[in-house]
C-alpha positions in Angstrom: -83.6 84.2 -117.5 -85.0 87.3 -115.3 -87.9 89.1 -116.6 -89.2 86.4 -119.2 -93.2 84.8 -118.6 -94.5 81.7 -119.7 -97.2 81.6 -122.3 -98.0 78.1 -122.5 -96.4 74.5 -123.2 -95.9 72.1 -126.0 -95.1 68.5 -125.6 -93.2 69.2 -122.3 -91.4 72.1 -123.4 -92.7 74.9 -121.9 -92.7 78.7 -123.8 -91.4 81.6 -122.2 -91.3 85.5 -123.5 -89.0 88.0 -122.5 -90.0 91.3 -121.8 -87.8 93.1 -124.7 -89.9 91.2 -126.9 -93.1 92.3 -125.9 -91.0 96.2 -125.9 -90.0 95.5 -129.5 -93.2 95.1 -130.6 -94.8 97.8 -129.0 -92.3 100.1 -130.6 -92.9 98.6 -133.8 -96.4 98.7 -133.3 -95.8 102.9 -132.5 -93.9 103.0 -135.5 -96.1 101.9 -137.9 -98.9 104.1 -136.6 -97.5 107.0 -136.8 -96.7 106.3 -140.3 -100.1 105.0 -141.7 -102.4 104.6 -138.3 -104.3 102.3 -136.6 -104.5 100.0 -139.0 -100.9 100.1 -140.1 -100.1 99.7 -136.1 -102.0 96.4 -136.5 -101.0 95.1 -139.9 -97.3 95.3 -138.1 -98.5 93.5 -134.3 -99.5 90.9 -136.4 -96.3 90.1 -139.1 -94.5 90.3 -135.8 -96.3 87.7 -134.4 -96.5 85.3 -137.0 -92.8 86.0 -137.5 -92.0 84.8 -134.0 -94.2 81.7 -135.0 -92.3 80.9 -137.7 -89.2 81.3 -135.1 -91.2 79.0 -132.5 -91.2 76.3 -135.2 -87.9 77.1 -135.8 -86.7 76.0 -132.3 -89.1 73.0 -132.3 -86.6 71.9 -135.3 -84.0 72.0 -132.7 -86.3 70.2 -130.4 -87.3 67.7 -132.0 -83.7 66.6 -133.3 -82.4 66.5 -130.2 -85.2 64.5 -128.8 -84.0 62.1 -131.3 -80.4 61.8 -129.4 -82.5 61.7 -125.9 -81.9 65.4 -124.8 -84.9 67.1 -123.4 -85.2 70.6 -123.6 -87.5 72.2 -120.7 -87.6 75.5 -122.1 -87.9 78.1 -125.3 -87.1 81.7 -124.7 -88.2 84.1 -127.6 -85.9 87.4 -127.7 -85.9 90.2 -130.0 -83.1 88.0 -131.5 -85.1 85.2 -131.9 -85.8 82.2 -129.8 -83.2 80.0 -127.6 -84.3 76.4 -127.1 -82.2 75.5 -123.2 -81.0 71.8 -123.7 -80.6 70.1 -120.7 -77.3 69.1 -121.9 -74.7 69.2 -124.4 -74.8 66.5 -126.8 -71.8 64.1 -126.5 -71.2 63.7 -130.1 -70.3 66.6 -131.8 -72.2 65.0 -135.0 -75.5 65.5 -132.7 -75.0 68.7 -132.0 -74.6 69.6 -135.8 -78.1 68.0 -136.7 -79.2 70.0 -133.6 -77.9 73.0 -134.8 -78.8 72.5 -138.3 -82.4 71.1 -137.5 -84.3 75.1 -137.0 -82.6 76.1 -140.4 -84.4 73.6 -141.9 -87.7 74.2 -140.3 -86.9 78.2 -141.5 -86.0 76.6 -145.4 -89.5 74.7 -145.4 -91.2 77.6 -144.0 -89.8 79.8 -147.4 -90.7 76.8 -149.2 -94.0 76.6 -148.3 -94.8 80.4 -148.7 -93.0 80.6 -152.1 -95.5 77.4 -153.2 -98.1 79.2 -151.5 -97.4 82.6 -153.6 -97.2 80.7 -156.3 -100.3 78.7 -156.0 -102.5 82.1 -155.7 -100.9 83.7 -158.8 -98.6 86.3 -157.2 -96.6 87.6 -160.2 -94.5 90.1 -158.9 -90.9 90.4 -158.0 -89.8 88.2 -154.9 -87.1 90.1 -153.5 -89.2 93.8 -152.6 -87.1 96.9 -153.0 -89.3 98.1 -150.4 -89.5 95.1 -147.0 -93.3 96.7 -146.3 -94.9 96.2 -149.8 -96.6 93.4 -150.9 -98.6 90.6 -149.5 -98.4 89.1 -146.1 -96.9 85.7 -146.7 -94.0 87.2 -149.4 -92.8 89.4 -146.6 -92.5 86.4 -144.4 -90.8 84.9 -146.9 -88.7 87.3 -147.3 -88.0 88.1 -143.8 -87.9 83.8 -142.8 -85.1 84.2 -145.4 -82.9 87.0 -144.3 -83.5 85.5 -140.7 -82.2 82.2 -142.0 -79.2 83.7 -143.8 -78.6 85.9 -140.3 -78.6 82.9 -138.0 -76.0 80.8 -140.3 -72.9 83.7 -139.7 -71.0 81.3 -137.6 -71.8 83.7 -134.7 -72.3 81.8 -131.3 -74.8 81.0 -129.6 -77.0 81.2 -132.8 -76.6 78.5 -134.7 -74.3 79.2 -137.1 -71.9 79.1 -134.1 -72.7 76.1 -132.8 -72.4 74.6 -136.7 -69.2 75.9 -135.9 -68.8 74.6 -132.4 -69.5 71.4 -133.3 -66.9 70.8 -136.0 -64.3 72.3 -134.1 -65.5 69.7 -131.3 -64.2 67.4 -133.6 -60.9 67.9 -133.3 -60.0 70.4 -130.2 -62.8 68.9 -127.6 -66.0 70.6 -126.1 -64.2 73.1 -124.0 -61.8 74.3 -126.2 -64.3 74.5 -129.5 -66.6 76.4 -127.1 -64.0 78.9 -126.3 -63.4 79.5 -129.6 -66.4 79.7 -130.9 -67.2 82.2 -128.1 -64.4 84.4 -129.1 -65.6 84.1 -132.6 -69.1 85.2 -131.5 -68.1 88.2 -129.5 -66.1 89.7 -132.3 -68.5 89.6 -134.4 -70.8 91.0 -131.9 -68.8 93.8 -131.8 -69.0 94.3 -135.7 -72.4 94.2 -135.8 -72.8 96.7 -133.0 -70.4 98.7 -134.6 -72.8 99.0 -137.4 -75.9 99.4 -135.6 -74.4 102.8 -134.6 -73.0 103.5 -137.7 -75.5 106.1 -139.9 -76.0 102.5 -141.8 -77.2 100.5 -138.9 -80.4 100.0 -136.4 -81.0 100.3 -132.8 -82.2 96.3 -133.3 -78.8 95.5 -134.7 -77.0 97.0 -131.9 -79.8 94.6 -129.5 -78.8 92.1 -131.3 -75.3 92.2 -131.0 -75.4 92.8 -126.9 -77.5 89.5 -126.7 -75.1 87.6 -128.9 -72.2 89.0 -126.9 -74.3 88.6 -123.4 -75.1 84.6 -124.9 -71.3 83.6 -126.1 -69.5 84.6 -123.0 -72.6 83.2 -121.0 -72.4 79.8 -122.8 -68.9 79.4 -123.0 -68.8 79.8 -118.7 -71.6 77.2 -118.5 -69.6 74.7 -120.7 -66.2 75.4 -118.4 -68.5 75.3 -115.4 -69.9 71.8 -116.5 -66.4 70.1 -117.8 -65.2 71.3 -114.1 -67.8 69.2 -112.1 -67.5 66.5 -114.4 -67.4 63.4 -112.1 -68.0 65.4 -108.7 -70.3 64.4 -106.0 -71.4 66.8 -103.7 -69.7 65.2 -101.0 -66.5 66.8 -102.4 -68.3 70.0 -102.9 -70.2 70.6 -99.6 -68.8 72.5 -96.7 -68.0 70.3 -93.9 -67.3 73.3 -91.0 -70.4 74.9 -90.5 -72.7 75.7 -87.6 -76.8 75.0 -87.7 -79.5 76.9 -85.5 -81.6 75.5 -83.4 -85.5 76.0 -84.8 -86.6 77.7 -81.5 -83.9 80.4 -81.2 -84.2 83.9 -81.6 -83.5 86.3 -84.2 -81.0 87.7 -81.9 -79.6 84.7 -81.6 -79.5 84.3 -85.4 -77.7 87.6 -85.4 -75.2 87.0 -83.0 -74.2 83.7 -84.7 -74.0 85.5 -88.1 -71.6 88.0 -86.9 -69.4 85.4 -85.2 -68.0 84.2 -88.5 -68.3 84.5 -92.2 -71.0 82.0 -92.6 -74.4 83.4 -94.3 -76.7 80.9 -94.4 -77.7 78.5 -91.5 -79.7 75.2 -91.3 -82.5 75.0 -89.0 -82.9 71.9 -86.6 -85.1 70.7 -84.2 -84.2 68.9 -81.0 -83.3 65.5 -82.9 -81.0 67.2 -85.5 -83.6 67.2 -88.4 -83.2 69.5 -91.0 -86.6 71.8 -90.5 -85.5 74.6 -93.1 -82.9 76.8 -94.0 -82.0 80.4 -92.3 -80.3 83.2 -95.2 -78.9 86.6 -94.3 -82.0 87.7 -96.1 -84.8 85.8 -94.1 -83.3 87.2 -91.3 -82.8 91.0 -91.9 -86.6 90.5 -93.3 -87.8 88.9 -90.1 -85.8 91.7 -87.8 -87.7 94.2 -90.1 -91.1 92.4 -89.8 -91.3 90.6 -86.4 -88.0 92.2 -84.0 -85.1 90.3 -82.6 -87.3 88.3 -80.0 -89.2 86.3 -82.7 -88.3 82.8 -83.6 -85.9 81.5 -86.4 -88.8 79.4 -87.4 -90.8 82.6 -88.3 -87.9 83.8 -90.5 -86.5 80.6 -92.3 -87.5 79.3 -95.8 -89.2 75.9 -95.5 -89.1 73.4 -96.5 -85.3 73.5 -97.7 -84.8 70.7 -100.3 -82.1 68.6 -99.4 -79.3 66.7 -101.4 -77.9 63.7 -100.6 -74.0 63.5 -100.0 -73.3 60.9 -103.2 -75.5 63.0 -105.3 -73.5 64.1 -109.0 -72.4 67.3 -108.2 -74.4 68.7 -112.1 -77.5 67.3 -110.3 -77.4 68.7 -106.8 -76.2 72.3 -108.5 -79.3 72.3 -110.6 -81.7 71.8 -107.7 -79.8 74.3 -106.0 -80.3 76.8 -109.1 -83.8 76.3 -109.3 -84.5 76.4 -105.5 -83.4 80.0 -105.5 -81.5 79.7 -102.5 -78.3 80.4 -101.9 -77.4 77.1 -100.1 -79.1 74.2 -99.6 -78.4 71.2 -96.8 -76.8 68.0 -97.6 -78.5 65.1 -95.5 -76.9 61.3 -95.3 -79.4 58.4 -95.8 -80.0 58.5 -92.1 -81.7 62.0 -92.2 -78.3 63.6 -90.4 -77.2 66.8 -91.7 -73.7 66.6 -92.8 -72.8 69.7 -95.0 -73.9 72.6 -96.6 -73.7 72.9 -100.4 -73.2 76.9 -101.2 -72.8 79.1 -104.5 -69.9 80.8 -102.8 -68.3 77.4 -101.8 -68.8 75.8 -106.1 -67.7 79.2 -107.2 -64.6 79.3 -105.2 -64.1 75.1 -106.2 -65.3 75.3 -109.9 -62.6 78.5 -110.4 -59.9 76.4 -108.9 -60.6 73.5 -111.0 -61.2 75.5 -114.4 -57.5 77.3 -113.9 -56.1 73.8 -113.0 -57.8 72.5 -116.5 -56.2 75.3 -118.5 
């Protein structure tokens, strides 16, 4: 996701914070001072960030559980919602995603546990459900709040896990796609309720955050699940387009330009005098390089090198995730001989995977 900075790595997953999160907290922060000061301001940075611990550990329950069924999971993204651990897949068995879904609950129930034993141990004596959520010691509002969280992420809301608990039953009996779509559906309308309620006189200006991220999520996850049962069994060989035209690695940006304009094709493969692949030539590199160097410089001062290629029997999910990570809007498809022999382009899956998903419905 845009705007979000890694912070470290644990055991191969690596953490990531988005930029609302670090807003929240400011504006929490501002809150609370202007209510009781300084130290009030840093009383609150620092429940916030132990609170988003107790959510870090919350998606290592996920983590870990699903490295149990052999799914890795690159990433953790923490949100004013929460955290989102990115699987690299689906689970096959709907029973695995369940203990996926259901293993950060139960990371959030021993955290409770361990604070209540804790509260106990040091002879805390007062009442464990505060009328007011910023009295009383540090760990029994964690508690508190690891509870309400816990009870929050349960309402069968997808993508949090409630939803997928959801998801994954209805998996069961209606299939991946169809459970996803339904528990999409499910996930917005309740989206809607809850931002409903954030801008009621009731409601909070985090609720209504919330409720856009859940909405945002649900259609967002829903897509990725059609894109993926789409491309199921594809190879990029019936993916790539076969009609294109390459540049040669000495021309000209006005060359560039005049072959651009010729046709609808937007991004070009560079070769050298053999046919190699040298790199890859977007509209971009080349309204940057007329800007920077003028139409008599070369393609190869333009061109993003080196351009990762994918092999023409590649699985289709496998090439499309290089492509997505390369940033690029295309990427050349090379045989075992080093000949370039397609082009594999977001415009050309989009058009495909849309064709396919209305042929599946």
């Amino acid at each position: 996701m845009r705007w979000s900075y890694s912070i470290g790595r644990i055991a191969g997953t690596e953490i990531k914070v988005h930029v609302t999160f670090l807003l929240l907290l400011a504006w929490l922060a501002f809150q609370a001072y202007g209510v009781g000061g300084a130290a009030a301001a840093l009383d609150r940075s620092i429940f916030v960030l132990a609170l988003f611990a107790c959510v870090t550990l919350h998606e290592f329950g996920h983590i870990l559980v699903a490295r149990r069924f052999g799914v890795h999971t690159p990433d953790v993204l923490l949100l004013p919602i929460g955290g989102v651990a990115r699987l690299e897949r689906i689970p096959d068995e709907p029973r695995q995603e369940l203990a996926i879904a259901l293993g950060g609950p139960a990371v959030t129930v021993a955290i409770a546990v361990l604070l209540y034993g804790y509260l106990r141990a040091t002879g805390f004596a007062g009442p464990f459900l505060p009328t007011d959520p910023n009295a009383g010691p540090f760990a029994l509002r964690l508690m508190v709040v690891n509870v309400v969280l816990l009870v929050f992420n349960l309402i069968p809301a997808f993508p949090m896990d409630g939803g997928r608990v959801l998801r994954s039953l209805l998996a069961t009996k209606l299939g991946l796609v169809r459970a996803t779509r339904v528990a999409a559906a499910v996930g917005q309308t309740l989206a809607v309720v809850m931002g409903l309620v954030g801008l009621s006189p009731y409601g909070s200006p985090l609720l209504v955050l919330i409720a856009f991220f859940v909405f945002i999520g649900a259609a967002a996850e829903a897509s990725a699940v059609e894109t993926r049962a789409a491309a199921q069994g594809l190879k990029v060989a019936q993916v790539m387009v076969t009609q294109f035209r390459s540049i040669p690695v000495h021309a000209t940006l006005a060359d560039a330009v005049d072959l651009l304009l010729s046709g609808e094709q937007r991004e070009f493969p560079v070769v050298d005098n053999l046919g190699r692949t040298e790199g890859l030539l977007t509209r971009e590199n080349l309204i940057r390089g007329l800007k920077e160097r003028g139409t008599e410089s070369t393609v190869a001062e333009a061109m993003t090198t080196p351009a990762p290629a994918v092999a023409p029997t590649a699985p289709f999910q496998e090439a499309l995730d290089r492509l997505r990570a390369s940033g690029l809007p295309a990427l050349p498809v090379v045989d075992t001989a080093g000949a370039l022999v397609g082009l594999l382009t977001l415009e050309n899956i989009s058009e495909l995977l849309l064709i396919r998903r209305a042929a599946a419905r």
